[in-house]
matplotlib code that plots the C-alpha trace (Angstrom):
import matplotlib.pyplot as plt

x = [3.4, 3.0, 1.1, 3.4, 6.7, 7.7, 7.6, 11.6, 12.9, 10.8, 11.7, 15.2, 14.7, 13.1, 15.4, 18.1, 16.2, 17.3, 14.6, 16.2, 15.9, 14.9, 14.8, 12.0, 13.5, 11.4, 10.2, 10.9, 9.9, 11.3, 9.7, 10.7, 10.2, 10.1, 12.6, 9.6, 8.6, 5.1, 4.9, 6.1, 5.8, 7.2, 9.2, 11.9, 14.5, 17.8, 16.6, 18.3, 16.3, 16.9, 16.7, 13.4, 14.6, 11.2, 11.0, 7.6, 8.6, 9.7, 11.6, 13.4, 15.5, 17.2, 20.6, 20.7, 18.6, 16.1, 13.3, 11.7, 8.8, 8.2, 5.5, 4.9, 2.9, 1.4, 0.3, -2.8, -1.5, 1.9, 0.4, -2.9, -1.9, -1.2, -2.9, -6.9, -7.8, -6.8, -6.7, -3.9, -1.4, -2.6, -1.2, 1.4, 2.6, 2.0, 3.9, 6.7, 7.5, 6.1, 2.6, 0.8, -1.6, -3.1, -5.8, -7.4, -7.3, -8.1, -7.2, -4.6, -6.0, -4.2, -4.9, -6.9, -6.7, -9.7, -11.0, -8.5, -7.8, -4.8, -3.9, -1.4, 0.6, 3.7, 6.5, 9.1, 12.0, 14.7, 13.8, 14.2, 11.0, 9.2, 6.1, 4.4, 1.3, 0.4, -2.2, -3.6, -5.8, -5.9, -6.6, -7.3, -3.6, -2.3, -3.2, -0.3, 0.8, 2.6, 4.2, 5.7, 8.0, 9.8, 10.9, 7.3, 4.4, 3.5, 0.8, 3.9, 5.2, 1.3, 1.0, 4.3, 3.1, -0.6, 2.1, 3.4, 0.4, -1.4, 1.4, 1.1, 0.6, 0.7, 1.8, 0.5, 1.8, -0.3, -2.2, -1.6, -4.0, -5.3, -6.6, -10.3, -12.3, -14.6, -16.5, -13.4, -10.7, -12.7, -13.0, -9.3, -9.3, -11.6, -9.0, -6.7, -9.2, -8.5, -5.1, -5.5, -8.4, -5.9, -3.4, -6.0, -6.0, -8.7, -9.8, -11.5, -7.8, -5.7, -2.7, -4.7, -2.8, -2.6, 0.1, 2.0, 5.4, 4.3, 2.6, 5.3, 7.6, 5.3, 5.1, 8.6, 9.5, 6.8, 8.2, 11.9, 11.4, 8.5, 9.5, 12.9, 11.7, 13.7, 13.4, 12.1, 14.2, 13.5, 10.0, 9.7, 11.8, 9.2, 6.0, 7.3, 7.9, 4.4, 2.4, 5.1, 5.9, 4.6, 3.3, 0.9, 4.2, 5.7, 2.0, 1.3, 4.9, 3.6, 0.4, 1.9, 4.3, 1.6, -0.2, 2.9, 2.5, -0.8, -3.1, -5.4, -6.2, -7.3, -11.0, -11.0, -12.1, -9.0, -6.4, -5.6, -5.1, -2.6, -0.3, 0.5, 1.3, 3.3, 5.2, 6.8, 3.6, 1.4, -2.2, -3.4, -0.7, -1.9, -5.5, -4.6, -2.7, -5.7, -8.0, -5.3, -5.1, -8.6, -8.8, -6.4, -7.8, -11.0, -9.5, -6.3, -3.1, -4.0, -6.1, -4.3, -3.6, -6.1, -3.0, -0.5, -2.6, -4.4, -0.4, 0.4, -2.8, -1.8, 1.8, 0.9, -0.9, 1.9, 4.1, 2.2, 2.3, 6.3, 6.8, 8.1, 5.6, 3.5, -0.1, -0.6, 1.9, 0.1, -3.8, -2.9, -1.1, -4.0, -6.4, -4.5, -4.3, -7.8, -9.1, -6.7, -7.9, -12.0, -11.3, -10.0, -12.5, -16.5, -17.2, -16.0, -16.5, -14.5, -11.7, -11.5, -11.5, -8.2, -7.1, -7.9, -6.2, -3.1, -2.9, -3.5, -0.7, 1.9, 1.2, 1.3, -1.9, -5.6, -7.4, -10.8, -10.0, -9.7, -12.8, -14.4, -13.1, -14.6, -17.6, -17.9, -16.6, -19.4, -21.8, -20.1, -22.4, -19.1, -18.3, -15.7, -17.6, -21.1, -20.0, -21.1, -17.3, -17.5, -18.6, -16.7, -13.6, -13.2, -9.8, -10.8, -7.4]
y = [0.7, 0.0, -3.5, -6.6, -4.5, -7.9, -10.3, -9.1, -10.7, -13.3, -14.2, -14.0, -16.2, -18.4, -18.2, -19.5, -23.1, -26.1, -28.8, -31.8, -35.1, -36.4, -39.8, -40.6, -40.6, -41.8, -38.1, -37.2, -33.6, -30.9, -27.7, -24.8, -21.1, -18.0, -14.9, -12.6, -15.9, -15.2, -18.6, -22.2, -25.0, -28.8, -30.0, -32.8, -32.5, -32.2, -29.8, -26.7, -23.1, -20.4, -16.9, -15.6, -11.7, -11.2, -11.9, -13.5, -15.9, -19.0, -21.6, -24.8, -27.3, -30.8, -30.8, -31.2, -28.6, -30.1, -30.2, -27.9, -25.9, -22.1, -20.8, -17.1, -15.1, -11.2, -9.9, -7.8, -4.1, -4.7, -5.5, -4.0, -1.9, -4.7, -7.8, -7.6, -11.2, -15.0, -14.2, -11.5, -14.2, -16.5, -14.6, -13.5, -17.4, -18.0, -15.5, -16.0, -19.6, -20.2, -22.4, -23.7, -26.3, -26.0, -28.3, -28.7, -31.1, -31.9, -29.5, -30.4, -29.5, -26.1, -25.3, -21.7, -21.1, -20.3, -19.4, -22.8, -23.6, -26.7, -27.2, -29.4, -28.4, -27.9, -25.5, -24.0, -22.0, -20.8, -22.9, -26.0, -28.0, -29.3, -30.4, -28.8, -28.7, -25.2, -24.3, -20.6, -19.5, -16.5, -16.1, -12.5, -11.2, -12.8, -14.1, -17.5, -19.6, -23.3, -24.0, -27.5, -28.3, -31.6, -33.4, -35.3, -35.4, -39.2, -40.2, -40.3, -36.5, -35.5, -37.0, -35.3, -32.1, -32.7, -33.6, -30.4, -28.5, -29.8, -28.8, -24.9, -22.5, -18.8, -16.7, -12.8, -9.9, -8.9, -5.6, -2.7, -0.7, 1.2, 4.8, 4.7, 5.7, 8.9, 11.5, 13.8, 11.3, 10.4, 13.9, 14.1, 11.3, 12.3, 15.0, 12.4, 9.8, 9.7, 8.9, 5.9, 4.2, 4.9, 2.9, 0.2, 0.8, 2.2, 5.4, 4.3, 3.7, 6.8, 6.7, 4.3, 1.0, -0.7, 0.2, -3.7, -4.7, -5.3, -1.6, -0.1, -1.6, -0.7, 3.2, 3.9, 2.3, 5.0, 7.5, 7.4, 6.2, 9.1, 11.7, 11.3, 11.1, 8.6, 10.2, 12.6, 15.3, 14.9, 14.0, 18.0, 19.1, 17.7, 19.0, 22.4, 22.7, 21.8, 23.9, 26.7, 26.4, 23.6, 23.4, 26.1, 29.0, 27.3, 27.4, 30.7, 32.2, 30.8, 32.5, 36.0, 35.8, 34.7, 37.5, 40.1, 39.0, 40.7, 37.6, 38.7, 41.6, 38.9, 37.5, 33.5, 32.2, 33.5, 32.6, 29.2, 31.0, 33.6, 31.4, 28.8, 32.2, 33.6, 30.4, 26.9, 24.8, 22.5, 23.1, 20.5, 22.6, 25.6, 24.8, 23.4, 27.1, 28.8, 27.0, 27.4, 30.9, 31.3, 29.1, 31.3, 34.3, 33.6, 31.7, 33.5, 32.6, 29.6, 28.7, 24.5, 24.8, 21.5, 19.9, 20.5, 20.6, 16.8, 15.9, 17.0, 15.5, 11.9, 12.8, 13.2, 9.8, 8.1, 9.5, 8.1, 4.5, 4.6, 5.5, 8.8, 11.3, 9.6, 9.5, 12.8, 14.6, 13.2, 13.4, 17.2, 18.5, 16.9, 18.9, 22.1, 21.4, 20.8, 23.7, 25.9, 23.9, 24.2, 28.3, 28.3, 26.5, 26.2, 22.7, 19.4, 20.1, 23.0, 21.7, 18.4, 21.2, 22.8, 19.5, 18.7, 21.0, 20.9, 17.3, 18.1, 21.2, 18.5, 15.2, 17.2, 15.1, 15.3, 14.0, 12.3, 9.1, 10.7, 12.7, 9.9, 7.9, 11.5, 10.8, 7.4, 7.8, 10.2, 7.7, 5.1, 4.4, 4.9, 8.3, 10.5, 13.0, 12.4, 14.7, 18.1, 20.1, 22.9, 20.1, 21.0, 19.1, 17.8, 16.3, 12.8, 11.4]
z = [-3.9, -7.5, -8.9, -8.7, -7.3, -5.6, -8.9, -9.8, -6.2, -6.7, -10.5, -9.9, -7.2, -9.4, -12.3, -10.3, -9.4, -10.9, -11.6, -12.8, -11.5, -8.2, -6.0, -3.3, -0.1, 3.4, 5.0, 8.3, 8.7, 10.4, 11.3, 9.8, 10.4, 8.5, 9.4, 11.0, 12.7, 11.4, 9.8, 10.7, 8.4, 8.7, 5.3, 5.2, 8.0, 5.1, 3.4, 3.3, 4.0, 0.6, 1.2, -0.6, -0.1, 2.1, 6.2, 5.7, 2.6, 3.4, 1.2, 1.8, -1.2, -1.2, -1.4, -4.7, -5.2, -7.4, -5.0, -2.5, -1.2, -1.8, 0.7, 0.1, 3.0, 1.7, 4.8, 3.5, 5.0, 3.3, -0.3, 0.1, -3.7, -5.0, -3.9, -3.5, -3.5, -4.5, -8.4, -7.7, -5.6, -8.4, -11.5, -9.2, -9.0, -12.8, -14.1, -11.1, -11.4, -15.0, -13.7, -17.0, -18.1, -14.1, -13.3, -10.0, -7.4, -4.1, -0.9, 1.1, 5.1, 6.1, 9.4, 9.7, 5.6, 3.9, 0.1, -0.3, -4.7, -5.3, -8.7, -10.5, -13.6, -15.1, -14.1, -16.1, -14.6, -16.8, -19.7, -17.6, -16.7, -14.0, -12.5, -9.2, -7.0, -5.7, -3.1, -2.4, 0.7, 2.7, 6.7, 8.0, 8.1, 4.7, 1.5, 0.6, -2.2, -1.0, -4.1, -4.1, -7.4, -8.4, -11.6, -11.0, -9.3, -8.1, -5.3, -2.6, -3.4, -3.5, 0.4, 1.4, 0.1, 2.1, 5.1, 4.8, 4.9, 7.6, 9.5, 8.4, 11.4, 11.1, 14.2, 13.2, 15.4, 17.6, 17.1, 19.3, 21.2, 18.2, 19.2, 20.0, 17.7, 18.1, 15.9, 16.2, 15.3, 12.4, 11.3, 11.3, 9.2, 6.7, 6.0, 4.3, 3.7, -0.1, 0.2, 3.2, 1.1, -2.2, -0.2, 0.5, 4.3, 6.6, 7.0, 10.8, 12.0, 13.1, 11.0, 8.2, 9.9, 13.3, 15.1, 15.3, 14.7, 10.8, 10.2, 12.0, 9.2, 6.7, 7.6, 8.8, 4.9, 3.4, 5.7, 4.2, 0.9, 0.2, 2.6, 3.9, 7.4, 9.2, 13.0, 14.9, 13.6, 10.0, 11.1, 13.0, 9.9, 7.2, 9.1, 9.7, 5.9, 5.4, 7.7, 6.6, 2.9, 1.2, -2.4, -1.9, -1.7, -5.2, -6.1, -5.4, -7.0, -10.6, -10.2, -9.5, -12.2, -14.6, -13.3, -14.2, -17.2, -17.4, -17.6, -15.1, -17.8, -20.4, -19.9, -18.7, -21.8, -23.7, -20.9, -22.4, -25.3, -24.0, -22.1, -25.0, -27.5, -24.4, -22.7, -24.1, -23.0, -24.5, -24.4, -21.6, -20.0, -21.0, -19.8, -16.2, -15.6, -16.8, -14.4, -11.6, -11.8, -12.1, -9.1, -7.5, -8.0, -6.6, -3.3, -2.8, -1.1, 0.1, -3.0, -2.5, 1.1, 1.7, -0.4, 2.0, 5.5, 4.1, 4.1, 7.4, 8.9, 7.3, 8.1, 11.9, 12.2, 10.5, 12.9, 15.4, 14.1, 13.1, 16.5, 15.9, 18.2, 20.8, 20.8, 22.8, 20.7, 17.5, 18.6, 19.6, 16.6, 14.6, 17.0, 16.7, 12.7, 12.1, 14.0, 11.5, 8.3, 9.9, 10.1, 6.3, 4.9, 4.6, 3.9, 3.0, -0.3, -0.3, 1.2, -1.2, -4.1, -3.0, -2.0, -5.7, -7.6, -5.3, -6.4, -9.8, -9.6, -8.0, -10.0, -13.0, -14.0, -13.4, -10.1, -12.0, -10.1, -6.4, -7.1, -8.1, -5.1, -2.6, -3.7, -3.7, -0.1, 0.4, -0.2, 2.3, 5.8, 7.9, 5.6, 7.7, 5.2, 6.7, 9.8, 9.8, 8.6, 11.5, 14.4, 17.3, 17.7, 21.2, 22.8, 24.3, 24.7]

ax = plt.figure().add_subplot(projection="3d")
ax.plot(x, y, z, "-o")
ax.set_aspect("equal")
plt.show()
């Protein structure tokens, strides 16, 4: 999930509002409720509900369409890439729905929000101007913006829109039985703990993400749009290419053709050198194959299998959570995995290094940041990597 992937919907949304000129009308409100029914809020009974392109967004217009509310919910799992905390939904609304010259104000009450900031200023959608009122807050599932926009802001319009919020209630889904935690489900963590803390999530969860109605959604979307797996057959399909093929066999095909070329002949410090007079390469490109197969000859074969078998691991809990294996099925090819990746490998440290340079080979780009994120992972009180690599794996489910 890249930074700000949902400001497009929400600026064209946006660009499409009208914000000329309004009359005061006496409010009776009606409650209103978000597609996912995660949210209810109560806004003036003839207004009319917009489609906001999200479940968990929720916006509601006048007739005329030159006065409404825009309440956006980001459940933390679902934006965890891209929202960290109140500034993020802040410059988020800014840039969305043009917010300048903000000055704060008084809190409206919103029932269970916390971390609360209200500002007035002006808004400017499509050229056309306006004036609005926007509050931000979080609770424990979601951080929000209650955007309310008119032609003007008057002491009437700022009651309604304090109306409104104290009438806010949020309805999360509830949380599944999440797999108890032990030493050994942690260790099969740690295997793939770099990419589940890269995707803001947590490494103490099996599958990175509580198994509800929301992370469901969230995995089963990864699943397809990353890996093609939309079922159990493409789900057995995927996994048997990893444990069989992967990377590592591309990986390994490279390295013996380099090596008919007669660079294992030439002495390491003049590899980088022999590959950019022998092949179309730059020389960063010239210098990762030189450390690869110098990395390859010294580990063999499976020299990046950590790449692939960390893919599988993360692969299996995900399957778990999107519903596609079942716990048993999951928890036991996990076992059976890490008892495989414990037989090929010394340490953690050894394993992250193949993981490395498989990431490195793939990406086409080097792994400083998720080197830098092992150790600083290393150093964390509830480290995966603080168990001892070769514990014995027990099955406690």
């Amino acid at each position: 999930m890249k930074k700000h992937l949902i400001w497009p919907v929400i600026l064209a949304f946006a660009a499409a509002l009208p914000l000329a000129g309004c009359g005061v009308k006496p409010r009776v409100l009606k409650e209103y409720k978000s597609a996912d029914e995660s949210l209810t809020i109560s806004m003036d009974e003839n207004w009319k509900v917009e489609d906001m392109g999200a479940e968990s967004w929720l916006a509601a217009f006048n007739q005329e369409e030159t006065e409404g509310i825009v309440v956006l919910q980001l459940p933390k799992l679902l934006y965890a890439a891209s929202i960290e905390d109140i500034e993020d939904v802040k410059g988020l609304a800014e840039e969305s729905f043009g917010l300048s010259d903000l000055k704060t104000t008084v809190n409206p009450a919103i029932p269970g929000m916390e971390n609360l900031e209200t500002y007035l200023g002006d808004v400017v959608v499509d050229d056309v101007k306006g004036k609005g009122v926007v509050a931000y807050g979080e609770t424990e599932y979601a951080f929000y913006s209650i955007l309310y926009v008119a032609p003007r802001i008057n002491g009437k319009k700022i009651q309604y829109f304090e109306d409104v919020c104290v009438t806010f209630k949020e309805e999360a889904p509830e949380t599944a039985s999440a797999v108890p935690l032990t030493d050994t489900i942690l260790w099969f963590n740690g295997t793939c703990a770099i990419l589940t803390k890269s995707n803001g999530w947590d490494y103490n969860i099996f599958g990175g993400i509580e198994a509800n109605p929301l992370g469901v959604n969230i995995i089963q979307s990864l699943l397809d749009e990353w890996w093609d797996v939309t079922d159990r057959d493409t789900a057995d399909d995927t996994m048997d290419w990893l444990l069989g093929e992967g990377h590592r066999m591309s990986f390994v095909d490279e390295m013996l053709y380099l090596e008919e070329s007669g660079i294992a002949q030439v002495p390491v410090e003049e590899r980088e050198g022999f590959i950019l007079e022998n092949y179309e390469v730059d020389q960063a490109e010239a210098q990762n194959y030189a450390n690869w197969y110098t990395f390859y000859e010294e580990k063999g074969e499976n020299a990046i299998g950590a790449w692939d078998y960390s893919r599988a691991m993360s692969l299996l809990g995900y399957y778990y959570v999107a519903g596609f294996y079942t716990q048993e099925e999951s928890l036991s090819a996990s076992l059976f995995l890490a008892q495989q990746i414990q037989e090929q490998f010394d340490s953690w440290d050894s394993f992250m290094e193949s993981y490395f340079v498989g990431y490195e080979y793939w990406a086409e780009e080097d792994s400083q940041e998720r080197r830098a994120l092992y150790e600083e992972l290393k150093a964390a009180p509830d480290s995966p990597y603080r168990l001892d690599f070769h514990m014995a794996l027990e099955k406690s489910w």
